[in-house]
C-alpha positions in Angstrom: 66.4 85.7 115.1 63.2 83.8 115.6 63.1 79.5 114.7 59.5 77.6 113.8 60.4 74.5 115.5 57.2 73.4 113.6 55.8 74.4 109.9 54.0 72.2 107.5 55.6 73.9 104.6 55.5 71.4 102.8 51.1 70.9 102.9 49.0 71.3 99.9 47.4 74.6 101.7 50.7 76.4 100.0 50.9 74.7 97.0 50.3 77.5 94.9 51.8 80.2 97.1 54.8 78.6 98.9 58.1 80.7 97.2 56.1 83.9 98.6 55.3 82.1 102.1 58.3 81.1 103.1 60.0 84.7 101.5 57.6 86.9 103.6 58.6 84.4 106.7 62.0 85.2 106.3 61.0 89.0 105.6 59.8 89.1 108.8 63.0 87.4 110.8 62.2 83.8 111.0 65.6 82.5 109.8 64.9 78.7 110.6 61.7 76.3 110.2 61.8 73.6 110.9 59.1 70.9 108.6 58.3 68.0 110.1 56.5 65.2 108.0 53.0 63.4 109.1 53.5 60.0 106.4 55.7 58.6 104.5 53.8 60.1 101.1 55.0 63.5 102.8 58.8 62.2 103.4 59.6 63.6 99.2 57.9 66.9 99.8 59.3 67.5 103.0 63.1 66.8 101.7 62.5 68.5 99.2 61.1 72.0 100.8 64.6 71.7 103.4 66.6 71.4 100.0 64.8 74.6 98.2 64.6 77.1 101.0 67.6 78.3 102.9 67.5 77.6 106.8 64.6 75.0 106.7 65.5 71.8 108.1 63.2 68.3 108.2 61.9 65.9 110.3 60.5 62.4 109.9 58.3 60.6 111.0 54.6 59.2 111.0 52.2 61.2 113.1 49.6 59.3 115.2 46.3 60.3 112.9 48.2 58.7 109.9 48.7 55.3 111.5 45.3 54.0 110.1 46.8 54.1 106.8 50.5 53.4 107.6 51.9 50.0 107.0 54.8 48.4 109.2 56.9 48.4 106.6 56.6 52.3 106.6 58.7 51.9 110.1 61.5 50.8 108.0 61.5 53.3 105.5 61.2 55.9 108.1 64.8 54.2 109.7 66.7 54.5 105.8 65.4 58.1 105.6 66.7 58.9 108.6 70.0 57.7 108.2 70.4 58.9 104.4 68.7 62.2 104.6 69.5 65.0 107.0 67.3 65.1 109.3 66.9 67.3 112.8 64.4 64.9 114.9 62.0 62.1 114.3 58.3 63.8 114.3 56.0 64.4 114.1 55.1 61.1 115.9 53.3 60.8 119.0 49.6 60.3 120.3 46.2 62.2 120.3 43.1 60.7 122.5 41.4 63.7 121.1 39.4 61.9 118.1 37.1 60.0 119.4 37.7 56.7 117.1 41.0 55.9 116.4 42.7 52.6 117.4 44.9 53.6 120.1 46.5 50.3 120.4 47.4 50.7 116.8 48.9 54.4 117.7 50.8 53.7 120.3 52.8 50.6 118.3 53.9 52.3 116.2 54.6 55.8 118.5 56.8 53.2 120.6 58.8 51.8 117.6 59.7 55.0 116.6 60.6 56.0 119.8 63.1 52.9 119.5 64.3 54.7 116.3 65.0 57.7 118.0 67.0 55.8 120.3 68.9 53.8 118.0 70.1 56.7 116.2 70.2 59.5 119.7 67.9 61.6 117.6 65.1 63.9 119.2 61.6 63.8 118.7 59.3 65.8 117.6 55.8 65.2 120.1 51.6 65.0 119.2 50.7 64.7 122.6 46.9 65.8 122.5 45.2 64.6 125.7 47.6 62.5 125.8 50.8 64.1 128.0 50.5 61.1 130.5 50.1 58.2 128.3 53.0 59.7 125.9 55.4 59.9 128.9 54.8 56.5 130.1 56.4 55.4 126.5 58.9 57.8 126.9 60.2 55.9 130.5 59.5 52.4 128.9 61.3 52.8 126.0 64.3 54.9 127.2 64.4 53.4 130.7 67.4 54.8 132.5 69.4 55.7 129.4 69.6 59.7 128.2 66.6 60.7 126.4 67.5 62.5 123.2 64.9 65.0 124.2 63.1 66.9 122.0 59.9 68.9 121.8 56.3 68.4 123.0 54.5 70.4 120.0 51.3 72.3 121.1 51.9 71.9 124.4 48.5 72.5 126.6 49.0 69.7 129.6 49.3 71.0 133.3 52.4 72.4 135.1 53.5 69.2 136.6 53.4 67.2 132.7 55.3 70.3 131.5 57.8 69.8 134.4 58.2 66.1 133.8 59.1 66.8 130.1 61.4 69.4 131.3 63.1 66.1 133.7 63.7 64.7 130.2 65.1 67.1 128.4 62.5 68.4 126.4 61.4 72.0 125.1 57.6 72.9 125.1 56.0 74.8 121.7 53.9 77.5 122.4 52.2 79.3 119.1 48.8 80.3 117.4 46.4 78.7 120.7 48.4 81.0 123.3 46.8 84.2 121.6 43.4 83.2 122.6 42.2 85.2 125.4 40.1 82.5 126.8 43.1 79.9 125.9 44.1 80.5 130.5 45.9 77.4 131.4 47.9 78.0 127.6 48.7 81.8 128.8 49.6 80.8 132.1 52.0 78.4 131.4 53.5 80.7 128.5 53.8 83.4 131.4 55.5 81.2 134.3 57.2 78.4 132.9 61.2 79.0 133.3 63.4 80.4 130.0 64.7 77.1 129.0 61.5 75.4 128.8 59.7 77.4 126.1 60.0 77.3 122.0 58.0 78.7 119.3 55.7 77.2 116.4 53.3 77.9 114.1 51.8 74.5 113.6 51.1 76.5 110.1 48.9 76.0 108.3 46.9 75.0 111.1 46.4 76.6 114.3 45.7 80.0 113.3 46.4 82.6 116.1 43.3 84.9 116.8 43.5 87.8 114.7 43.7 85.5 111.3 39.8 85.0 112.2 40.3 80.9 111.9 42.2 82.1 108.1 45.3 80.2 107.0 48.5 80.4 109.6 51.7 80.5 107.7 55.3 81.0 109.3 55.5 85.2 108.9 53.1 85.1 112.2 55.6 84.3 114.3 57.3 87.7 114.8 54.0 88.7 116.5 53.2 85.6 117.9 56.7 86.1 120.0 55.3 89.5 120.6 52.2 87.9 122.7 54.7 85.5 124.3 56.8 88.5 125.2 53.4 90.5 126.5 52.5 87.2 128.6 56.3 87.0 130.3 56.8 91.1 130.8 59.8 91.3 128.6 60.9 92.4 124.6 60.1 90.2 121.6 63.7 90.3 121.1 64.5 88.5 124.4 62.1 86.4 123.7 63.3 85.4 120.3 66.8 85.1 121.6 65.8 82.6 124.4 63.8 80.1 122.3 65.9 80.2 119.5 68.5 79.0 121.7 66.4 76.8 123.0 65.3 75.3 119.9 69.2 74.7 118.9 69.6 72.6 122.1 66.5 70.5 122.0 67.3 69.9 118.1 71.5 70.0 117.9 71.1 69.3 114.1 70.1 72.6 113.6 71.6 74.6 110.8 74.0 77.0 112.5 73.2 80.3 112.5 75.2 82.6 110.3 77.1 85.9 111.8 73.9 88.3 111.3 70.8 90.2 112.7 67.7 90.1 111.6 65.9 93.4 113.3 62.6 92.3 114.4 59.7 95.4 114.2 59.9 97.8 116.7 56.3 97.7 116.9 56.3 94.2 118.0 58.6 95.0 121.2 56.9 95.2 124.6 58.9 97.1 127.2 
């Protein structure tokens, strides 16, 4: 069985097609997605698309672009959804020092307040880290300081070796998807190749982050069978060890996970590398 530990499901790219989205993802063997939310204007959709489709579970939180338009008070929503509505993680939450002009002072109060939510509750989180692995790691220590870190998962991961093997110290899980198809995408592919079996999970960051033969189209969840494939290619071994390994992966790093029924979905055969 193969898990999205992250799917917009819920975004307005699906709107009108989102019954047959998430029915070719299961076609294809992805038996869990998991949706996180970006504001608190997603928080409804996101609750709701968990409550429609079988094995989709949510996430909460307020992601790091959306904090220019967040309020404070939004921090305390955020803490009675999480403890009145299931929920696997807080996310997506984090930082990005990508775009050039956003107020990082203003990103990273509210990234450390709902790290403190996290805490209060020992829920995992759900990372944006775009180049920003170091400064989002120095939160992590401050705000966790020698207690347990609920761990979690550092979405799109594309920091260096030693990042990835601090955030494995921590108990977190890295997500590999659409970028590690890319030919040119080396440090990505070399990572996905070496890093050890418990460090790896899988995403589509759909609709976003299309993997290379979707030309830049739409992502959507059904590419992950095949994007386990080029995983599997990268690490020398079948899609269906690789789908086993990060789906239990994804169940540690997120322990709210629906349990899995007794079943097998058969992945293609033409999706298995030898």
């Amino acid at each position: 069985m193969l898990i999205d530990t992250h799917c917009h499901l819920d975004a307005s790219e699906f709107a009108d097609d989102r019954d047959a989205v998430y029915a070719a993802a299961s076609q294809s063997g992805v038996a869990r997605l998991v949706i996180p939310a970006v504001s608190l204007a997603s928080f409804a959709a996101v609750r709701d698309c968990a409550a429609r489709y079988p094995g989709c579970v949510a996430a909460y939180g307020i992601h790091p672009l959306a904090v220019g338009s967040a309020r404070e008070t939004d921090l305390a929503a955020l803490r009675r959804w999480l403890t009145t509505e299931p929920a696997v993680a807080v996310g997506e939450i984090g930082l990005d020092h990508y775009v050039a002009d956003v107020d990082r002072q203003r990103q990273s109060f509210f990234f450390v307040e709902q790290l403190k939510l996290a805490r209060d509750l020992n829920l995992p989180v759900i990372l944006h880290v775009r180049r920003a692995v170091d400064a989002a790691l120095k939160e992590l220590r401050r705000v966790f300081g020698r207690s347990a870190v609920p761990g979690g998962i550092a979405h799109a991961f594309n920091g260096s070796r030693q990042q990835a093997d601090e955030f494995l110290k921590l108990g977190f899980a890295l997500g590999f998807g659409g970028a590690m198809s890319f030919a040119g995408s080396t440090r990505i592919r070399h990572l996905a190749a070496t890093l050890p079996d418990e460090a790896i999970v899988l995403e589509t960051d759909a609709p976003d982050i299309s993997p290379v033969w979707l030309n830049g189209g739409r992502n959507s969840p059904a590419e992950l069978p095949r994007i386990a494939a080029e995983l599997a290619a990268l690490r020398g071994v079948s899609t269906a060890a690789v789908a086993a390994l990060t789906a239990a992966n994804a169940r540690r790093v997120l322990p709210g996970m629906i349990p899995f029924p007794d079943q097998t979905i058969t992945l293609s055969t033409s999706l298995v590398v030898p």
